[in-house]
N, C-alpha and C positions, 0 to 999 in steps of 0.2 A: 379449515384447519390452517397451521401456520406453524413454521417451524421455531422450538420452544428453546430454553435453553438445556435443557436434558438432550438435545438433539445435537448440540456440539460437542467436538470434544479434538484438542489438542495431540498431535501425534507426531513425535519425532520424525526426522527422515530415517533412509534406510540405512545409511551410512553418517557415525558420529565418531569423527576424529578431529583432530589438528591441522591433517593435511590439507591439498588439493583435492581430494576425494571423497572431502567430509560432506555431507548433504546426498544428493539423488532424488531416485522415488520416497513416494509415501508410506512410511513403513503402520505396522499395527499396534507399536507399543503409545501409551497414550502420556502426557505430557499432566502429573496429576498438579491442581491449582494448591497452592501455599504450602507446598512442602520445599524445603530448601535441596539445593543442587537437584530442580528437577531436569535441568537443560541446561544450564552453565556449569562447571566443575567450580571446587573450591578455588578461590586467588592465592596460589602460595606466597611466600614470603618472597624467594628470589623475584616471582613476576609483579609484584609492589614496589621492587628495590629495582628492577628494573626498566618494567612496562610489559605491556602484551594485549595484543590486536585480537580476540578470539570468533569466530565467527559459528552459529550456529542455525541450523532450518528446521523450520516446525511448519505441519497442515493445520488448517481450521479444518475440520472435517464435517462436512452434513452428513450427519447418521440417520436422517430422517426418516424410520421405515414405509411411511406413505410416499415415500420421493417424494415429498414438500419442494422445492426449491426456495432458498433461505436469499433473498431479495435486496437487494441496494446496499452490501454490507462494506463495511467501513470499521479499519482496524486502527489505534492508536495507543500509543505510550499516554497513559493519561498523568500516572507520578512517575516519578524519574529515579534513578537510585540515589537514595540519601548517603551513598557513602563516596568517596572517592574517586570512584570511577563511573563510566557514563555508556549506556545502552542506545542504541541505534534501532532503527527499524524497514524491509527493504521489501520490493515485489519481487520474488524469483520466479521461475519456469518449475513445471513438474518434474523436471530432470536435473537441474544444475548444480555444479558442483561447486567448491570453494574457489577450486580453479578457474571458475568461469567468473566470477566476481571482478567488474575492473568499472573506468570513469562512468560506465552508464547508468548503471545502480546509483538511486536514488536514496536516500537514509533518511527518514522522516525520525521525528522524537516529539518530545512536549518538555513541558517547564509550570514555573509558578507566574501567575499573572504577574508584571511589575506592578501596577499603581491601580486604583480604585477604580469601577468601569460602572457610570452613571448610566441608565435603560433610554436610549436615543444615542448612543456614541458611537459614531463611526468609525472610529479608529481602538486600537487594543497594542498593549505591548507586554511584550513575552519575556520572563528571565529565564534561556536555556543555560545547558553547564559549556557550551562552546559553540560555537561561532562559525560551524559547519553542518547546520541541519539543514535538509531541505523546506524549501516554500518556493512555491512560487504562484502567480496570477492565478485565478480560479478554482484553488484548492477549498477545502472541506476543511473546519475546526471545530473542535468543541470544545465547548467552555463549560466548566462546571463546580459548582461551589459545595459537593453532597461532603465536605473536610469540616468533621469537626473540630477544633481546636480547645487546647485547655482541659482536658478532659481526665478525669481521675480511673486509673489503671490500677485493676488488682495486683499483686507483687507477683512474680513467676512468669507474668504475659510478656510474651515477646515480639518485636517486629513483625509482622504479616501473618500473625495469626489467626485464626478467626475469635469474634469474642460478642460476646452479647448485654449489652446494659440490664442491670440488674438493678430495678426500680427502688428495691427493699434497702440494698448494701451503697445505693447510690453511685454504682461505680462499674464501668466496663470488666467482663471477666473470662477468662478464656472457656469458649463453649462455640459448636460448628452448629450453623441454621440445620434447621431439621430436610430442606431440598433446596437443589440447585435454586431452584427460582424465587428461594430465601435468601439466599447470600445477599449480603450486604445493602438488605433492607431492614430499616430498622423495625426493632431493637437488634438485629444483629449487622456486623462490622465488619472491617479489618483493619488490626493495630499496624499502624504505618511507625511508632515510636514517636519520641520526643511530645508526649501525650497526645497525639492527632490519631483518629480513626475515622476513615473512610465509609459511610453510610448514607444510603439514600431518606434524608429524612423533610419533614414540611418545611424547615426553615432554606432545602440549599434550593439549587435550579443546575439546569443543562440546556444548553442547548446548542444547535449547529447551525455557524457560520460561513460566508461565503467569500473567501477573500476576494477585492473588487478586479475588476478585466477592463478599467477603462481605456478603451480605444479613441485615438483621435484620426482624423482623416483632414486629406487636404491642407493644410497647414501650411501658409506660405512663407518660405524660407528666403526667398530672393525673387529679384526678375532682373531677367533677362535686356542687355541693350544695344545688343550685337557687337561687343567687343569685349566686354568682362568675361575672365575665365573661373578668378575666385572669389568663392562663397564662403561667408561667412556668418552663421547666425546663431541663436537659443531658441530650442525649442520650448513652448511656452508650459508645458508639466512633466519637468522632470520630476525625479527621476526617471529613463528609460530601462524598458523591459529588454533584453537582449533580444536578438533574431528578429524583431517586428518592426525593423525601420526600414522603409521603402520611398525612395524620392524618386522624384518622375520628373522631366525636363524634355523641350524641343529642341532641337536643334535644325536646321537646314529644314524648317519644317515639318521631322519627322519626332515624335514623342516617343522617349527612351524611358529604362527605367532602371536605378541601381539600389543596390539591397547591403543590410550589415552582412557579417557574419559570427557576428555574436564575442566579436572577439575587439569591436570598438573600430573594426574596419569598413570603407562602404567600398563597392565596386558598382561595375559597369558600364555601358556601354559609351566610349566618350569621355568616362572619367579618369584622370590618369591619377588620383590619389582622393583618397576621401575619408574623413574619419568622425565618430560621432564617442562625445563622452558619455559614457549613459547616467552619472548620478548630477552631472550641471546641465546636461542637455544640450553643451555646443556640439553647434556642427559644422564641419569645414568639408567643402568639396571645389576641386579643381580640377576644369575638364580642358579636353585638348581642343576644342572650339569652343565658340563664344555661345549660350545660349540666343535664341531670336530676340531679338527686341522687341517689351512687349509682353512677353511671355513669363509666367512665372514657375517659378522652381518650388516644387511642394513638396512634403514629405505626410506620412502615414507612418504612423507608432504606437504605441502602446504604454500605457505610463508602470511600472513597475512600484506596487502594490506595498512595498512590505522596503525596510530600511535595519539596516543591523548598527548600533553602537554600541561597540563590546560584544558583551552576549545578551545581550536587548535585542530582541525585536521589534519593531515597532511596524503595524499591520492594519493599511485600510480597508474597512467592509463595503462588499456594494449591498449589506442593507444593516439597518440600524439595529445597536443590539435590545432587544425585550426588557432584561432586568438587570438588576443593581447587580455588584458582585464587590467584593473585598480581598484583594492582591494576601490578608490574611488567612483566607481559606479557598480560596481557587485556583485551580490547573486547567492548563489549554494544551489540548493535545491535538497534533498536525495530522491528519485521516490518511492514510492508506485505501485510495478507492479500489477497494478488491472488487466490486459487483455483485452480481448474482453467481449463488456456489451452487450448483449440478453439475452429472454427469453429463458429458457428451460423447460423440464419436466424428471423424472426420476427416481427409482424404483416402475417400472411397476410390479404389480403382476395380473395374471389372475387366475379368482378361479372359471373353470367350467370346468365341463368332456368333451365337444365338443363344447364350443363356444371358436373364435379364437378372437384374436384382434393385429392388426398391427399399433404399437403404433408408427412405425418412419413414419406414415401420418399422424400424428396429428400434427397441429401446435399450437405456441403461439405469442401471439400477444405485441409487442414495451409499451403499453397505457395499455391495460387491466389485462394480466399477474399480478397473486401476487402469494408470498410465500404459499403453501396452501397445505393440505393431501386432495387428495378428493377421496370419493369412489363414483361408477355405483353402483345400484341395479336395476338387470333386474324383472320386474314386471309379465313379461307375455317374450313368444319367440320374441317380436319384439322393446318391449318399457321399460324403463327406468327412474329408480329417479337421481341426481347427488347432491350430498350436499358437501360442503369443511368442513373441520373442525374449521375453524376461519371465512368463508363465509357464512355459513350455507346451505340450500338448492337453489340452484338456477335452478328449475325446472326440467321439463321431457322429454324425448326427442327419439325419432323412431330409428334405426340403418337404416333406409331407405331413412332417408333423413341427413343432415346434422346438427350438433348439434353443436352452439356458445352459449353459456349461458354468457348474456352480464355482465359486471361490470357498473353496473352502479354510481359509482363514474368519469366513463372516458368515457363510453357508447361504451365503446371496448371488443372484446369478451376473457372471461379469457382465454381460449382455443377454438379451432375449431377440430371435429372429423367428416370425412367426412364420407358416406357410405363405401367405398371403403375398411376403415380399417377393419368392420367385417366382420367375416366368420365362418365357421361353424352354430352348433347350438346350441344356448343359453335357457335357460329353467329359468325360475321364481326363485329368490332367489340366482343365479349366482352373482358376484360381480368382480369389476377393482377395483384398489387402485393406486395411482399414486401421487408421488409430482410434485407439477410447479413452478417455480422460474422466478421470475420479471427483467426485462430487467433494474437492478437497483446494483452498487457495493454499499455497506456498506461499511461504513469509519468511526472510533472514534476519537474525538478530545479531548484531554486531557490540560487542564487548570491547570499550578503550579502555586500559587499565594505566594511566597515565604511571608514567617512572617517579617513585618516591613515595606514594600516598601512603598514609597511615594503615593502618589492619581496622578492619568495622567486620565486627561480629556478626549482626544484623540486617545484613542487605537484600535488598529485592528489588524489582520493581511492576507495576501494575499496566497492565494491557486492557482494553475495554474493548470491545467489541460491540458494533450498533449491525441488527437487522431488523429492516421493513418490517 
């Protein structure tokens, strides 16, 4: 079996405001696909005439009831919004709040292909709506042409609708696939406007690319002749990747080594100034002795993958792409490596002189599972309290028999401990402590609503989701 697409499903956080406080846990209300303001609010006027930053978190949830484990999944902004303002996309924590949002958060997006991409092209360039998404070395893309264009729309259909080609009438019409694992396979769609609907059909393609990691090593910058202090050279492929430049040099016969720090500066031992540009690839280093004569001075880098003019990007692959595609009908969306979604559990602490517990027999459950701290208080040698800290008490329970203490929000158990895991002997007042985590990735969606745009009726934008 494999987890299908009836088995995801989108779910707000627990907490949906404006503030610091907006986000949290994974809540159970479900996040429904193409209905408008299902997770962003409407853009009022003042916030167009002014601007407005909005930020909002949603889970991908494996609902899987076999606990499937949903494998190597990869989230992306595939279309962008066609109106004025521009959506973001980020990895959060099962807990975090608005407040917690600062420089580390990464903002991934997608765009429209610029120029036409021949099948052997190693490089691809990207038109985003600005010039602050993330990429960077080794990252996941997908490219994909399933955009039809030109396409004749019944009257009444609107943006992100669903709709179905209607062979007879000749023309796309508003109508929803008969199941999930219909959507937007043809004959059915969705109206993106300006005649274009999104369908997978014979003539597009998809597929996922690898932005390149080329590493260089040993690269000799200088040498040494026992009396020069300053360096100065080009390293031979820029542009440089930040943080991955490492030069190595002898001095008194001992080999040192100094490092960037991603901010165009080198240091180290010996060196009393150093700096490296990363898009021409000079580099200057001046140390307080002479290297040995003889000896050469090397550097180790990383060549930085991807180059922005404007809001172009422009992005080399370390492998060739398969097929043709037309900058007319293709989007390249930047991945989000979320991974494998299951439940887990983990920092197990036991806190008794001879009772034992064998926590890798414990499972968690696809439905029930939530973010939670919970502690065991053993009562007596055989029985037991179990409370979460955000669940509160969810009853008592024997080591002798098997203990699910159900969620009843899904009527699934937040975990199961079979007899099997204890041993030893436990005595009154003993305690487990243990976290569990929900078979759910956190994802932030960020809202720029640039000051001045015009009002667009019509907006959205399209999220994809790829699992194994």
């Amino acid at each position: 079996m494999a987890v299908t697409r009836d088995d995801l499903a989108f779910v707000k956080s627990a907490t949906v405001t404006d503030t610091d406080n907006n986000g949290g846990r994974k809540s159970y209300i479900e996040v429904p696909n193409r209905t408008r303001f299902n997770l962003f609010p409407r853009v009022t006027r003042p916030e167009r005439m002014n601007g407005k930053t909005r930020y909002r978190k949603e889970f991908l949830w494996n609902k899987n009831a076999a606990n499937e484990v949903a494998y190597g999944v990869l989230a992306y902004i595939l279309y962008p919004s066609p109106a004025g303002d521009r959506f973001y996309l980020a990895e959060g924590t099962q807990t975090d709040t608005q407040g917690d949002i600062d420089d580390s958060y990464k903002w991934y997006g997608g765009g429209a292909l610029h120029s036409d991409v021949t099948a052997g092209a190693t490089q691809i360039s990207i038109e985003f709506e600005s010039d602050d998404y993330h990429i960077a070395n080794g990252m996941t893309i997908a490219i994909n042409s399933h955009f039809l264009v030109g396409q004749t729309i019944m009257s009444g259909v609107r943006a992100f609708d669903a709709v179905k080609f209607d062979s007879v009438q000749g023309m796309w019409v508003k109508e929803s696939a008969p199941d999930a694992d219909s959507e937007d396979v043809y004959p059915y769609g969705t109206y993106l406007g300006n005649n274009k609907v999104f369908s997978y059909n014979d003539n597009g393609e998809l597929e996922y690319l690898t932005v390149a990691n080329d590493k260089y090593t040993g690269e000799v910058i200088g040498t040494g002749d026992g009396s020069i202090t300053d360096f100065t050279d080009t390293l031979e492929h820029p542009p440089v990747e930040p943080n991955t430049v490492t030069v190595y040099y002898t001095i008194s016969g001992a080999t040192y080594s100094g490092s960037d720090d991603g901010e165009g500066n080198i240091s180290g031992m010996n060196i009393s100034s150093g700096s490296i540009d990363y898009t021409t690839g000079v580099i200057h280093l001046v140390f307080t002795a002479p290297p040995d004569s003889g000896t050469q001075i090397t550097c180790d880098y990383t060549k930085r993958a991807y180059s922005w003019s404007g809001y172009v990007c422009t992005i080399d692959l370390a492998e060739p792409v398969a097929n043709d595609y037309l900058a007319a009908n293709t989007f390249v969306g930047i991945c989000v490596p979320i991974g494998d979604i299951e439940p887990s559990h983990s920092d197990v602490v036991v806190n008794s002189a001879n009772g034992t517990f064998n926590h890798t027999l414990m499972t968690e459950d696809n439905q029930g599972t939530v973010e939670d701290d919970w502690t065991i208080t053993f009562t007596s040698a055989t029985e037991f309290t179990c409370s979460g800290a955000n669940e509160g008490s969810v009853g008592t329970g024997n080591i002798t028999s098997s203990f699910s203490p159900i969620n009843s929000n899904t009527g699934q158990p937040y975990f199961t401990i079979p007899p099997s895991a204890w041993g030893g002997a436990w005595v009154s007042g003993d305690t487990i402590t243990f976290k569990t985590h929900p078979a759910a990735a956190p994802l932030w969606w960020k809202e720029v609503v640039p000051a001045g745009i015009g009002p667009y009726s019509d907006n959205g934008v399209m999220l994809e989701i790829y699992v194994e």
